[in-house]
C-alpha positions, 0 to 999 in steps of 0.5 A: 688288149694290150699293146706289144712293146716291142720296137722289132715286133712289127718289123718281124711280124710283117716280114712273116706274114709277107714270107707266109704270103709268099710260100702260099702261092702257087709255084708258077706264080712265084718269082725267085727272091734274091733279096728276102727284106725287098718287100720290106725295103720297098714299105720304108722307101714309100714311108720314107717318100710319102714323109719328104713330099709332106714336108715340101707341100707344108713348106711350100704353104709356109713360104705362100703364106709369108709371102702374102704377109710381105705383100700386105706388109709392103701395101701397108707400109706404103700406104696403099691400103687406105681408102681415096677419102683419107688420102683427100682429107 
């Protein structure tokens, strides 16, 4: 099967399989749309949304870890980490 090259492809398809969705519902159901892309627009804040958080956890697990490494760096550079029997000799 071939894949569709198409950039606006998708865009379009959802967007009429959406509008599709929409005219088969029962007419009391339905809610007046002033803004046909709303369904559209609400998909990329979610992408949009969901791609910050992504970046804030992986940043913040990036400050944790130099964090750390600064702690054990300092504990070395000090020599906290050594063993009492080294300290003695």
């Amino acid at each position: 099967m071939a894949l569709v090259r198409d950039p606006w492809f998708w865009k379009r398809f959802s967007k009429a399989v959406h509008l599709d969705e929409v005219g088969k519902s029962p007419a009391e159901e339905k809610e007046p749309t002033i803004w046909s892309g709303d369904w559209l627009e609400k998909q990329h804040r979610k992408r949009r949304r969901s791609v910050l958080c992504g970046c804030a956890v992986f940043l913040v697990v990036i400050i944790c870890v130099a964090a750390i490494a600064v702690v054990v760096w300092w504990f070395c550079a000090h020599k906290w980490l050594k063993s009492r029997k080294d300290k003695t000799a």
